[in-house]
PyMOL Python script that loads the backbone (N, CA, C, O; Angstrom):
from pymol import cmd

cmd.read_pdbstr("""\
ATOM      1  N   UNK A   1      15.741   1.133  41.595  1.00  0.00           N
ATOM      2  CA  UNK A   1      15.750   2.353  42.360  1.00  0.00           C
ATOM      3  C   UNK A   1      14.840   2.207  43.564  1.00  0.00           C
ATOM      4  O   UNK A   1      13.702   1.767  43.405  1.00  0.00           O
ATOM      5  N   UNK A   2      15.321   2.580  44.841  1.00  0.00           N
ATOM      6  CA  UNK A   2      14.409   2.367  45.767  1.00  0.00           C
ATOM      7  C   UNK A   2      13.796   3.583  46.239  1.00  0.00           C
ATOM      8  O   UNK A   2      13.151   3.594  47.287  1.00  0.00           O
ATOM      9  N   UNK A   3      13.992   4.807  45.386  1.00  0.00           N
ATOM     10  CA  UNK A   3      13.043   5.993  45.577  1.00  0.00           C
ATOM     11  C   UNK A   3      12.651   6.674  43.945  1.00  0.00           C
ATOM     12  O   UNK A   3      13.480   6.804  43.043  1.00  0.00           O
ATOM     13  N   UNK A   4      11.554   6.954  43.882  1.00  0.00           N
ATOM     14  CA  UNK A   4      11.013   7.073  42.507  1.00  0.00           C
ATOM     15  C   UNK A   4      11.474   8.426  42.461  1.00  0.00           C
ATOM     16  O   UNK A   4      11.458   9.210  43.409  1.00  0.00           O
ATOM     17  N   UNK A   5      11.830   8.622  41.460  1.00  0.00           N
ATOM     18  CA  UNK A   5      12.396  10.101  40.935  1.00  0.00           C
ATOM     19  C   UNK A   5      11.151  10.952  40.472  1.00  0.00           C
ATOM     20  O   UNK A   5      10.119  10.529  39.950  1.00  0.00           O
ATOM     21  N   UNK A   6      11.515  12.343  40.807  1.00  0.00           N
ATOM     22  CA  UNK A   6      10.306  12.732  40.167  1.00  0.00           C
ATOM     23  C   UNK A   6      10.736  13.534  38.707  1.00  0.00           C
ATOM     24  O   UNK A   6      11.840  13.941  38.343  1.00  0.00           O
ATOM     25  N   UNK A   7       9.499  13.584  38.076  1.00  0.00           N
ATOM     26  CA  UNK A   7       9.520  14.567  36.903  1.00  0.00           C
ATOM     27  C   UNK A   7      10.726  15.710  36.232  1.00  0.00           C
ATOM     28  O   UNK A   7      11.144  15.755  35.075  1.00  0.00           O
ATOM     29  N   UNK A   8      11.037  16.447  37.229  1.00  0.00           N
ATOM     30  CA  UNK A   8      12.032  17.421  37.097  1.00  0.00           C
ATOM     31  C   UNK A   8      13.852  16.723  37.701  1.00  0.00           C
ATOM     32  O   UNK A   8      14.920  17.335  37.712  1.00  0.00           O
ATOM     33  N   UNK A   9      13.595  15.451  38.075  1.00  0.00           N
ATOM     34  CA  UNK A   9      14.924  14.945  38.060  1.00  0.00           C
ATOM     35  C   UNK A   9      15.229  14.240  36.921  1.00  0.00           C
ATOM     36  O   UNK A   9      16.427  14.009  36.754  1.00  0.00           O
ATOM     37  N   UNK A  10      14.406  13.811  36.039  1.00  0.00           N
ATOM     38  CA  UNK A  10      14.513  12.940  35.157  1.00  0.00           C
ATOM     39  C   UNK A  10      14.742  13.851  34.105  1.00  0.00           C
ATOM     40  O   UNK A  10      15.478  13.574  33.158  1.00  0.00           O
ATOM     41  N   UNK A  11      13.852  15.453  34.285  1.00  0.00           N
ATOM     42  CA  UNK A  11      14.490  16.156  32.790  1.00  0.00           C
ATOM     43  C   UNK A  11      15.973  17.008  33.279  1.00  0.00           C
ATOM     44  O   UNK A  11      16.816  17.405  32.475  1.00  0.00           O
ATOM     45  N   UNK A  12      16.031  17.131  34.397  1.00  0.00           N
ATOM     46  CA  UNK A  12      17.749  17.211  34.629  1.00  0.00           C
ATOM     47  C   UNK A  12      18.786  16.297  34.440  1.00  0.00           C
ATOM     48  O   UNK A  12      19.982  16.575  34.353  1.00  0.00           O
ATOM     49  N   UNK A  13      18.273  15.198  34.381  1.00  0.00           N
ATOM     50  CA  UNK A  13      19.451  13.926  33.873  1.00  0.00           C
ATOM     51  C   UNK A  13      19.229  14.008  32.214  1.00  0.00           C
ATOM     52  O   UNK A  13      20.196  13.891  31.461  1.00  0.00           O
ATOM     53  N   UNK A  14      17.982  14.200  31.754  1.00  0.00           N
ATOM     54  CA  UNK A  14      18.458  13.825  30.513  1.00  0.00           C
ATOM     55  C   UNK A  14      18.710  15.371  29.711  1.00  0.00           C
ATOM     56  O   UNK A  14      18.827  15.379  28.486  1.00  0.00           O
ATOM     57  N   UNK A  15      18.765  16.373  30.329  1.00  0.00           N
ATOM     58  CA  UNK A  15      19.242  17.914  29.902  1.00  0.00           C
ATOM     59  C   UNK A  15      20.620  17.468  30.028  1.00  0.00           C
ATOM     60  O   UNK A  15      21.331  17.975  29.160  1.00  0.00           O
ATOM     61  N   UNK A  16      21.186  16.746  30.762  1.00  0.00           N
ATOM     62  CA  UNK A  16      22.839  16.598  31.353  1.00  0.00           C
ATOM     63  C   UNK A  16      23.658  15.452  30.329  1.00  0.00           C
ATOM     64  O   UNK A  16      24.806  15.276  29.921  1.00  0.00           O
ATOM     65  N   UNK A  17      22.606  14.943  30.222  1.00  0.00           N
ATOM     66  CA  UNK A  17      22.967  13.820  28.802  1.00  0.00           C
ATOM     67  C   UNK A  17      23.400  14.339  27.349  1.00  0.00           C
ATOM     68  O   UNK A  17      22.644  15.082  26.722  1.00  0.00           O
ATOM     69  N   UNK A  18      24.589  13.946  26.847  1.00  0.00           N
ATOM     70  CA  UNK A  18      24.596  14.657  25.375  1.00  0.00           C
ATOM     71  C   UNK A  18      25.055  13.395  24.032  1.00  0.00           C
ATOM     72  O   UNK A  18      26.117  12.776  24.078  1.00  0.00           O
ATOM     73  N   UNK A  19      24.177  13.241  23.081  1.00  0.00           N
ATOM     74  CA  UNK A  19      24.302  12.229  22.343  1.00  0.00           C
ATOM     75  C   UNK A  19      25.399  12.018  21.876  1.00  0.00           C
ATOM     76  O   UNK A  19      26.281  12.876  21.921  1.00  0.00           O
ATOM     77  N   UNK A  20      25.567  10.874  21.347  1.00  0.00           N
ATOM     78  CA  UNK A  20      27.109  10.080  21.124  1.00  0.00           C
ATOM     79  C   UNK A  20      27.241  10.702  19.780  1.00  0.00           C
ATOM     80  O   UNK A  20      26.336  11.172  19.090  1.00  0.00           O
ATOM     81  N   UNK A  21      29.115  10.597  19.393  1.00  0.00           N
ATOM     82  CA  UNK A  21      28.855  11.420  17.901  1.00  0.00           C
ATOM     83  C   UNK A  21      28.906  10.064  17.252  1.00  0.00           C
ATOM     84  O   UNK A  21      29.657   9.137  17.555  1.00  0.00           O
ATOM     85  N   UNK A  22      27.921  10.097  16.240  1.00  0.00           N
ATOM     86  CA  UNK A  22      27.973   9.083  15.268  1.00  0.00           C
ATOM     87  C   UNK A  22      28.305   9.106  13.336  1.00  0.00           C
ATOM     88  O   UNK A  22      27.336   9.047  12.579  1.00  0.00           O
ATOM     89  N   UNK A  23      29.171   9.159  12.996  1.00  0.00           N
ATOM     90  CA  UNK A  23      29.158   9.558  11.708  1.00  0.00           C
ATOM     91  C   UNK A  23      28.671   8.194  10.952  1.00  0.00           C
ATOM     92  O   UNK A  23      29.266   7.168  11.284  1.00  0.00           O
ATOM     93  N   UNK A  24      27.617   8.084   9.941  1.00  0.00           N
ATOM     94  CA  UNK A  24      27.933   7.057   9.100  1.00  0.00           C
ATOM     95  C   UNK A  24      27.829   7.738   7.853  1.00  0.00           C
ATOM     96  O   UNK A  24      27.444   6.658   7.405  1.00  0.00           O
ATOM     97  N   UNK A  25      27.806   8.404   6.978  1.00  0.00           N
ATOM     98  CA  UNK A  25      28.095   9.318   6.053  1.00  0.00           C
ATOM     99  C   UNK A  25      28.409   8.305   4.669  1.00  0.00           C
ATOM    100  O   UNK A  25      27.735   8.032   3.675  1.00  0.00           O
ATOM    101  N   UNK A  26      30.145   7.797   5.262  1.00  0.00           N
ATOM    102  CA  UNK A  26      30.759   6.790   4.142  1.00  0.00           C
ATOM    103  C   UNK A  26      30.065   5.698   3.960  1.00  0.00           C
ATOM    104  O   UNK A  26      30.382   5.035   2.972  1.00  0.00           O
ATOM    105  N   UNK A  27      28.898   5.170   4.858  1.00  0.00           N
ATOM    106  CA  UNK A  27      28.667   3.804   4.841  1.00  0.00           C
ATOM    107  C   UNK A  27      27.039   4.110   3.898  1.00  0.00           C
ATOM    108  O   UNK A  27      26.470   3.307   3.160  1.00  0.00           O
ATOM    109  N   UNK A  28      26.749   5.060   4.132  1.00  0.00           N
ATOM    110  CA  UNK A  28      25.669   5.163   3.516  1.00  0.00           C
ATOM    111  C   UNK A  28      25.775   5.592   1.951  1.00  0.00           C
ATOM    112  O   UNK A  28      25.005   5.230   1.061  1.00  0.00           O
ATOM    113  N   UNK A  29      26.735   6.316   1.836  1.00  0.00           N
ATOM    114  CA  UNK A  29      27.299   6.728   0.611  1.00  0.00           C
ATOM    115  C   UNK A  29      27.279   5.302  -0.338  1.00  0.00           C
ATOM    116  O   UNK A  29      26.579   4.906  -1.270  1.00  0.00           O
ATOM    117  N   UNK A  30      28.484   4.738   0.454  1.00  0.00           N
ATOM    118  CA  UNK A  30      28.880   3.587  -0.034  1.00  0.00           C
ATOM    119  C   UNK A  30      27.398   2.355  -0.140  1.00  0.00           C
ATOM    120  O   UNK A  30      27.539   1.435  -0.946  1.00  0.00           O
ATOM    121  N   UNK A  31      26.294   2.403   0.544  1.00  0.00           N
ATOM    122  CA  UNK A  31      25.190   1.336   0.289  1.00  0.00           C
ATOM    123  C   UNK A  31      24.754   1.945  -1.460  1.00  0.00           C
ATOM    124  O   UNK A  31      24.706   1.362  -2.543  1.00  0.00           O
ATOM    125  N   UNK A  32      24.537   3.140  -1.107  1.00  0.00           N
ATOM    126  CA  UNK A  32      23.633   3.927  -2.626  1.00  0.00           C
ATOM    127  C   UNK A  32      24.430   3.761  -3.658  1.00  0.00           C
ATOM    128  O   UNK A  32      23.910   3.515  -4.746  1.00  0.00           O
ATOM    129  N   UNK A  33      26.221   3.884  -3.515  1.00  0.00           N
ATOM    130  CA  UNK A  33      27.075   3.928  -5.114  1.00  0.00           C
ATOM    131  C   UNK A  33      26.931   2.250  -5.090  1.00  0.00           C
ATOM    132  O   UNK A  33      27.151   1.839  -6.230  1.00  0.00           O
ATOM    133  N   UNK A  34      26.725   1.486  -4.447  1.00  0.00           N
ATOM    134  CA  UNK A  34      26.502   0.112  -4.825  1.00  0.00           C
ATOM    135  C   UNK A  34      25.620  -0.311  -5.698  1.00  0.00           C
ATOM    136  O   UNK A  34      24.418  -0.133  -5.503  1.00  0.00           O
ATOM    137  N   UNK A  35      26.175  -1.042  -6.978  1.00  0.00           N
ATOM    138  CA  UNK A  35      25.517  -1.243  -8.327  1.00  0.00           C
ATOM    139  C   UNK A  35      23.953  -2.371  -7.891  1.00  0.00           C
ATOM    140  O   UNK A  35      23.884  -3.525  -7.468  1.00  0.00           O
ATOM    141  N   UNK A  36      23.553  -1.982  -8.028  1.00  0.00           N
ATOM    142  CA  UNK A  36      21.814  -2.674  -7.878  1.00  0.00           C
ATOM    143  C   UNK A  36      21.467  -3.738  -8.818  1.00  0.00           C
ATOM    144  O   UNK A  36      21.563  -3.461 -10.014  1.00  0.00           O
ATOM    145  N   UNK A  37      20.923  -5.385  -8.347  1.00  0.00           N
ATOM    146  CA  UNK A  37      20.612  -5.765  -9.627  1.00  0.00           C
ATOM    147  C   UNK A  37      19.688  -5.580 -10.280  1.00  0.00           C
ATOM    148  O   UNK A  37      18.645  -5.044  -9.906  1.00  0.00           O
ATOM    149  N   UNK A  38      19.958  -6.039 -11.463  1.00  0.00           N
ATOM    150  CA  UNK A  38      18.762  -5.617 -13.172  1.00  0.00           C
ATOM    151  C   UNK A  38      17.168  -6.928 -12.926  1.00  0.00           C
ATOM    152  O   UNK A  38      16.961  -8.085 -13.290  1.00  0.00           O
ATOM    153  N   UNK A  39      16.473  -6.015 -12.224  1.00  0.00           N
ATOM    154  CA  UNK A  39      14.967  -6.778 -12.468  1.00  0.00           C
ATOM    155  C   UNK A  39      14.183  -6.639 -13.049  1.00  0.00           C
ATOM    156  O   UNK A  39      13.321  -5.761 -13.015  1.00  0.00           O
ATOM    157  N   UNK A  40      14.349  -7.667 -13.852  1.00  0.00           N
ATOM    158  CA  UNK A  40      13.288  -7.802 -14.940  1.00  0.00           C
ATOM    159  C   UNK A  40      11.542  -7.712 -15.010  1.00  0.00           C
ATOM    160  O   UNK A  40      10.844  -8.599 -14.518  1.00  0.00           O
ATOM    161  N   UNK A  41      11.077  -6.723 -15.573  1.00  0.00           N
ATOM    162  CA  UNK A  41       9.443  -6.131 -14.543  1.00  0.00           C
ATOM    163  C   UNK A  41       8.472  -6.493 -15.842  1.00  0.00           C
ATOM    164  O   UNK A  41       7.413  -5.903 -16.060  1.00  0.00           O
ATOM    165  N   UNK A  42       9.114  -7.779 -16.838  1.00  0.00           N
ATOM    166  CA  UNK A  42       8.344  -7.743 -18.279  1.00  0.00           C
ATOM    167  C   UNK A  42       7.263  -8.861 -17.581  1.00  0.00           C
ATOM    168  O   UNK A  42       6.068  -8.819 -17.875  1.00  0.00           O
ATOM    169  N   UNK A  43       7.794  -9.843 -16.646  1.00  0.00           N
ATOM    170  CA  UNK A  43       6.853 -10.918 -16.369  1.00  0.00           C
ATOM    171  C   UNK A  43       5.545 -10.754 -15.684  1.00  0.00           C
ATOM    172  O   UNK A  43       4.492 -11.390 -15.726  1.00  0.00           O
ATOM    173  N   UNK A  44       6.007  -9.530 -14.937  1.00  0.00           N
ATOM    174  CA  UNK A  44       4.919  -8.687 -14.217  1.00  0.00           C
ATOM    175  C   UNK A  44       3.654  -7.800 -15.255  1.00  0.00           C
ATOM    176  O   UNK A  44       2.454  -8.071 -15.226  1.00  0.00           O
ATOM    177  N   UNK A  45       4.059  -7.110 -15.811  1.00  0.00           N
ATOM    178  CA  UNK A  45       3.629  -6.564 -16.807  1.00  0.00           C
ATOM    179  C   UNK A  45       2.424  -7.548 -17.755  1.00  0.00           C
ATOM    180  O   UNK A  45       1.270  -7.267 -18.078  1.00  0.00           O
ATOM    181  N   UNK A  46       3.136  -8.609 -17.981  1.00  0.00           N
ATOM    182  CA  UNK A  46       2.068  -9.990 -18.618  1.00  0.00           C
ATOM    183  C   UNK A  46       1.246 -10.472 -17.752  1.00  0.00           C
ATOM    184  O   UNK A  46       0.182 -10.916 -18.186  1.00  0.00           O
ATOM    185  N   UNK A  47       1.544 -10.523 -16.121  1.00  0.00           N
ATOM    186  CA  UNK A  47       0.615 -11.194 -15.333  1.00  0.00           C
ATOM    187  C   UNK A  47      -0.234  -9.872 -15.169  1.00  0.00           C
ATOM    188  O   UNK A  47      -1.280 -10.363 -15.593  1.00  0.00           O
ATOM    189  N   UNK A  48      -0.551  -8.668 -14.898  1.00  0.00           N
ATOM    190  CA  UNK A  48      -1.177  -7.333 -14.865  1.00  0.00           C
ATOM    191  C   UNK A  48      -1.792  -7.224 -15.929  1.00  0.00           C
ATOM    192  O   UNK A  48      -2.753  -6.459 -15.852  1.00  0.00           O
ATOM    193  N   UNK A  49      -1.576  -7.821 -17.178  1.00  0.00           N
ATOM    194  CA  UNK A  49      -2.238  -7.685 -18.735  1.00  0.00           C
ATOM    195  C   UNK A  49      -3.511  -8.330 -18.920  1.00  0.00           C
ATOM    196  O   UNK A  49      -4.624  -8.007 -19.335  1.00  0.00           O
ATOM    197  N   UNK A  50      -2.934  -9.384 -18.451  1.00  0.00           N
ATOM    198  CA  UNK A  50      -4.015 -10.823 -18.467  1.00  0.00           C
ATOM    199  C   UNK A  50      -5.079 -10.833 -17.046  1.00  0.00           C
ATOM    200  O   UNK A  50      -6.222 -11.290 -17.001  1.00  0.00           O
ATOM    201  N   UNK A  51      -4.442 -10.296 -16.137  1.00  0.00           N
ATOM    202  CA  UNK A  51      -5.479 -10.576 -14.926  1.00  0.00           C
ATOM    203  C   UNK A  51      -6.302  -9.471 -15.284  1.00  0.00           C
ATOM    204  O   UNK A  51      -7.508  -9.640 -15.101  1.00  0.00           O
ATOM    205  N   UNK A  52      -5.791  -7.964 -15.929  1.00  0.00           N
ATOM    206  CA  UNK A  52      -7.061  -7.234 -16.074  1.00  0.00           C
ATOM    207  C   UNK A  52      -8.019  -7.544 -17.100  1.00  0.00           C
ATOM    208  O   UNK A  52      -9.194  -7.188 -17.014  1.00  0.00           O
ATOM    209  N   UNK A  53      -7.458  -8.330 -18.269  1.00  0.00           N
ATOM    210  CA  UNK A  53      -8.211  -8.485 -19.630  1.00  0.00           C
ATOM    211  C   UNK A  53      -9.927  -9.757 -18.953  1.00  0.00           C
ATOM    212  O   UNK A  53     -11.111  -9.966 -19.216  1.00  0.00           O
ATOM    213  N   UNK A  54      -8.656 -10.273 -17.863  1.00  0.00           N
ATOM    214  CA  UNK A  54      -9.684 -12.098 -17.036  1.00  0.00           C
ATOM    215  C   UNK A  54     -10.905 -10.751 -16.095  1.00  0.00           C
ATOM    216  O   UNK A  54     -12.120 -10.947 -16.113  1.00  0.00           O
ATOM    217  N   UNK A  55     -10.355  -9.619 -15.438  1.00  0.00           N
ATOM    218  CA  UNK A  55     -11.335  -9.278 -14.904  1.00  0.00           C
ATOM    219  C   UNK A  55     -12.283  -8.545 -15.781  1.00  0.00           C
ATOM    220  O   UNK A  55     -13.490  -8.567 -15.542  1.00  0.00           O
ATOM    221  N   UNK A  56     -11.923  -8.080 -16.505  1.00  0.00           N
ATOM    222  CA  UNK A  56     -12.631  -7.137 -17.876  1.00  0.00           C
ATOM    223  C   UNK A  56     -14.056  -8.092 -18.409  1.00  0.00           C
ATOM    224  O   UNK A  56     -15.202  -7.672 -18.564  1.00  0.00           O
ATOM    225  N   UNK A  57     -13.581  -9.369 -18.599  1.00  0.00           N
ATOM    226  CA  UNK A  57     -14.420 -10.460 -19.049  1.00  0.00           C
ATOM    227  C   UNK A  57     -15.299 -10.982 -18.062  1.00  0.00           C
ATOM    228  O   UNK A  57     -16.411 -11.435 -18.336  1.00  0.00           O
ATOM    229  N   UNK A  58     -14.961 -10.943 -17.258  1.00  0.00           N
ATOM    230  CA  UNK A  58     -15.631 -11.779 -15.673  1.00  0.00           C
ATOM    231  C   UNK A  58     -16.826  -9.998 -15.661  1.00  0.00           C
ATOM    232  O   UNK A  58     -18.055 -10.063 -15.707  1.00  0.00           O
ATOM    233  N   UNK A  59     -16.308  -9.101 -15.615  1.00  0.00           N
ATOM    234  CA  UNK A  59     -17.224  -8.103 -15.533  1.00  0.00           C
ATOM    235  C   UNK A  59     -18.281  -7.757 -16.185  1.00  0.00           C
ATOM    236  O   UNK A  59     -19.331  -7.221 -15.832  1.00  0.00           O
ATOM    237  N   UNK A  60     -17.748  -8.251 -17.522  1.00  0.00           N
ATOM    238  CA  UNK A  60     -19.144  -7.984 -18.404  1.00  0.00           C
ATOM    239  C   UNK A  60     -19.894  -9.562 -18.571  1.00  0.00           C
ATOM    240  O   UNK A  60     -20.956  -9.891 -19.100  1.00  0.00           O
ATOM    241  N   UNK A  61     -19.016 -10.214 -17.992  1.00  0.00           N
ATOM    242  CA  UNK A  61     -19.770 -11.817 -18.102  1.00  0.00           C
ATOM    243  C   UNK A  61     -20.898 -11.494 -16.967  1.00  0.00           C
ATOM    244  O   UNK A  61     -22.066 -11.585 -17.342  1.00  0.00           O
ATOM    245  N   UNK A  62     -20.621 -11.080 -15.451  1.00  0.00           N
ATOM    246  CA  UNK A  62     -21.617 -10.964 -14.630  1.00  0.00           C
ATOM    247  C   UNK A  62     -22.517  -9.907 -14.908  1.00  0.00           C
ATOM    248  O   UNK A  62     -23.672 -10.077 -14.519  1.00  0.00           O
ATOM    249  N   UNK A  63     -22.224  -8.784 -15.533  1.00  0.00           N
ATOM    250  CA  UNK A  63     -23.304  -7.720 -15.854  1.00  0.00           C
ATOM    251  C   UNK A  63     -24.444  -8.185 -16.633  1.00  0.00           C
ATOM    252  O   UNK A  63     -25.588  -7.776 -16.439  1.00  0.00           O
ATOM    253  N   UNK A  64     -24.020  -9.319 -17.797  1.00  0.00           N
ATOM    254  CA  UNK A  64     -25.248 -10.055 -18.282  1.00  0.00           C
ATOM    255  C   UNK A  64     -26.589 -10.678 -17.570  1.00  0.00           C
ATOM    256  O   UNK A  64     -27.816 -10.701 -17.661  1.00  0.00           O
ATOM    257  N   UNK A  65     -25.334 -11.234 -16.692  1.00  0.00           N
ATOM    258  CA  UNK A  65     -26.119 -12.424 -15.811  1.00  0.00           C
ATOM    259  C   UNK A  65     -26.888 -11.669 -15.063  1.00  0.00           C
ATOM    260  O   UNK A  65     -27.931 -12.138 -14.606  1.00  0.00           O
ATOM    261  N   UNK A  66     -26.602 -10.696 -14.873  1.00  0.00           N
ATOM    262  CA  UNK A  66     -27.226 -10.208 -13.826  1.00  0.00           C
ATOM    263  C   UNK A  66     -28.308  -9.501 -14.224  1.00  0.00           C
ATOM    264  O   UNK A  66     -29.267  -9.545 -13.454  1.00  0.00           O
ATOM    265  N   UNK A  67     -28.479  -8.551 -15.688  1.00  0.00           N
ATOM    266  CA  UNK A  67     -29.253  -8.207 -16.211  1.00  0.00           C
ATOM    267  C   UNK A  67     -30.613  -9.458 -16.534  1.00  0.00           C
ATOM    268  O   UNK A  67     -31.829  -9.279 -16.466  1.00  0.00           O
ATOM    269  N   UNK A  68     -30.074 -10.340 -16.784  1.00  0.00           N
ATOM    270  CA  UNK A  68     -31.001 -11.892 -17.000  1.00  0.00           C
ATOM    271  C   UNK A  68     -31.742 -12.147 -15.753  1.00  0.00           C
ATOM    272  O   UNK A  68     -32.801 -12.750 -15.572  1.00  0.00           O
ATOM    273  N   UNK A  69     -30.959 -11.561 -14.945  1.00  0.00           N
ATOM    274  CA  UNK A  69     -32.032 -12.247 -13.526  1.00  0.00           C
ATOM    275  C   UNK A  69     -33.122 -11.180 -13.453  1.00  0.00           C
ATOM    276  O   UNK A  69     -33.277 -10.121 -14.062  1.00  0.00           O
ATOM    277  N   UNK A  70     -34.034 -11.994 -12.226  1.00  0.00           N
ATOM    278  CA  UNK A  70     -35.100 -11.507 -12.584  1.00  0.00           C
ATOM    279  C   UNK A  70     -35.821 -10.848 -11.538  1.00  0.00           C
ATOM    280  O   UNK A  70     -36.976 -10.429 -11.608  1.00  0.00           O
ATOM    281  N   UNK A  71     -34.611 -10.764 -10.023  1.00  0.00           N
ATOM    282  CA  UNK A  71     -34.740 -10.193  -8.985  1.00  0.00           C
ATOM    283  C   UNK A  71     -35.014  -9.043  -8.942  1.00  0.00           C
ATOM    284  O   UNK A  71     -34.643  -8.442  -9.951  1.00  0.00           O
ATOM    285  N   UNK A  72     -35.718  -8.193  -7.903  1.00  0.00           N
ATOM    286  CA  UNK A  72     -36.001  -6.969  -8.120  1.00  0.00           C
ATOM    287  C   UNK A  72     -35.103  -6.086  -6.890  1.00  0.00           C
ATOM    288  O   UNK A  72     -35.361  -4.938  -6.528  1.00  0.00           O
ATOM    289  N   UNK A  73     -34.458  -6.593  -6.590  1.00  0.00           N
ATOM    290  CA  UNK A  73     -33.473  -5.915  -5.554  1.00  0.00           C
ATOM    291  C   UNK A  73     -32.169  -5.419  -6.760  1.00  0.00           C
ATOM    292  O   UNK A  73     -31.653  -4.337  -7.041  1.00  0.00           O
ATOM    293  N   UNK A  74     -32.000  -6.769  -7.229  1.00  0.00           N
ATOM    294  CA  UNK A  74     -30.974  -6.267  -8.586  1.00  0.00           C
ATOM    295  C   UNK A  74     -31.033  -5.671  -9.601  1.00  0.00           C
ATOM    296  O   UNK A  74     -30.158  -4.925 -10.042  1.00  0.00           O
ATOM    297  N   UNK A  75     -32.178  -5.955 -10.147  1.00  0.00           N
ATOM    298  CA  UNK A  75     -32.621  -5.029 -10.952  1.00  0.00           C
ATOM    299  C   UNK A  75     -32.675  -4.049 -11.222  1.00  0.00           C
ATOM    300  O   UNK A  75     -32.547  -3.674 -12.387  1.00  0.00           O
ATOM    301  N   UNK A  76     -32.961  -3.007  -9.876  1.00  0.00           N
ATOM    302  CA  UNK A  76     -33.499  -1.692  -9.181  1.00  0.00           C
ATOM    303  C   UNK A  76     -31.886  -1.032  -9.151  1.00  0.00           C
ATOM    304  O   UNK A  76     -31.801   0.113  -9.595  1.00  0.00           O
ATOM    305  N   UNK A  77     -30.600  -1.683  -8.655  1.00  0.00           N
ATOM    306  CA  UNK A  77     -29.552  -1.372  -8.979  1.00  0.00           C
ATOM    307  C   UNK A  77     -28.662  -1.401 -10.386  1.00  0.00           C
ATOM    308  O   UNK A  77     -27.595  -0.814 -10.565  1.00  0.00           O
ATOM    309  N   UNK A  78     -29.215  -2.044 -11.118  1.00  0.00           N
ATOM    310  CA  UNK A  78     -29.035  -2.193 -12.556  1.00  0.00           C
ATOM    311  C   UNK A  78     -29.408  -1.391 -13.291  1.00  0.00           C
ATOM    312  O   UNK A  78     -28.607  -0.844 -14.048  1.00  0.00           O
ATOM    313  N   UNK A  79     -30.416  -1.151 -13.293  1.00  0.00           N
ATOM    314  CA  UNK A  79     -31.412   0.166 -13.652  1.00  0.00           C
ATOM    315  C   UNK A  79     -30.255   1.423 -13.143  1.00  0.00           C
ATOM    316  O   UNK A  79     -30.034   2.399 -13.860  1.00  0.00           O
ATOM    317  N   UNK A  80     -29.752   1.269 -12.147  1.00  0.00           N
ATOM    318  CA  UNK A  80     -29.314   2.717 -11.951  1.00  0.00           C
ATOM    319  C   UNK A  80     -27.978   3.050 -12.746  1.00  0.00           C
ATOM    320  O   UNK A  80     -27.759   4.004 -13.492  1.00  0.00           O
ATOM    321  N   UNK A  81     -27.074   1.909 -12.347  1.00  0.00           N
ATOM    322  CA  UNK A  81     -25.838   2.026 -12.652  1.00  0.00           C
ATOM    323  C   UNK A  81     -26.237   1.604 -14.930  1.00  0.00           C
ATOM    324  O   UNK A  81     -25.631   2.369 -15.680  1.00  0.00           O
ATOM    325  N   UNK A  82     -26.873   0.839 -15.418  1.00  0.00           N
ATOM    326  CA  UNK A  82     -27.234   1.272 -16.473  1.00  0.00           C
ATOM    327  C   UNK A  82     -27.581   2.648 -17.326  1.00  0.00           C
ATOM    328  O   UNK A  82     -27.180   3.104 -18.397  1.00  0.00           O
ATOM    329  N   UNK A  83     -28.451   3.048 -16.401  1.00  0.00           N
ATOM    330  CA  UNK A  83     -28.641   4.764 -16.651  1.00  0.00           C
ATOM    331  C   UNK A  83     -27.513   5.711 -16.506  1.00  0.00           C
ATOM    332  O   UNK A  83     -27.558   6.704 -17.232  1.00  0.00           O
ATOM    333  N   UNK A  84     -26.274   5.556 -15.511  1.00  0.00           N
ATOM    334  CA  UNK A  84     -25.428   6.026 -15.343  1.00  0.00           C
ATOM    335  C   UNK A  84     -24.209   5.949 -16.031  1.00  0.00           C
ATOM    336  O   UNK A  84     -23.170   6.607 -15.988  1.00  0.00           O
ATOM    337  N   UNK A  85     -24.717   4.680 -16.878  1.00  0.00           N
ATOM    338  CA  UNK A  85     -23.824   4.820 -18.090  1.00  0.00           C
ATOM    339  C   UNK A  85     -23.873   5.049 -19.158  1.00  0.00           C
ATOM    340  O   UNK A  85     -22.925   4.861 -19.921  1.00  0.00           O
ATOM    341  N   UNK A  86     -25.231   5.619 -19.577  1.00  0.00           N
ATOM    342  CA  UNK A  86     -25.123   6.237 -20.759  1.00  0.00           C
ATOM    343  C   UNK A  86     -24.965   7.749 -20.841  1.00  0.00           C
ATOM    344  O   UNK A  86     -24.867   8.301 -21.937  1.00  0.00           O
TER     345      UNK A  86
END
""", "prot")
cmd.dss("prot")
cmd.show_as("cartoon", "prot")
cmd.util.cbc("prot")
cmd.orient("prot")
């Protein structure tokens, strides 16, 4: 364009514009009645079993360790979250 349009020509062209008719209705119909395959969610379920049981262990493995140390930065947080659990 070798002259810039202004503001109020651009919402008169696109006031003058009217969208295309588009039906897809059948095609969408037709994606959803399409039979879905069968995924199997048991293997998942075993890897979710075991990684929480591995973090369960790793958690109370470091809560020891950490109780054993002899830092006082950790400690001072141990102390709290200890108290907060009884």
């Amino acid at each position: 364009m070798n002259k810039p349009m202004t503001l109020r020509q651009l919402v008169a062209h696109a006031r003058a514009e009217s969208a295309p008719h588009v039906d897809v209705a059948d095609k969408v119909l037709g994606i959803l009645a399409a039979p879905r395959p069968l995924v199997s969610y048991r293997p998942l379920m075993w890897i979710a079993s075991f990684s929480s049981a591995a973090a369960a262990c790793l958690a109370v493995v470091s809560f020891l360790v950490a109780r054993a140390s002899t830092s006082n930065a950790l400690s001072g947080m141990y102390e709290v979250i200890s108290w907060a659990a009884q």
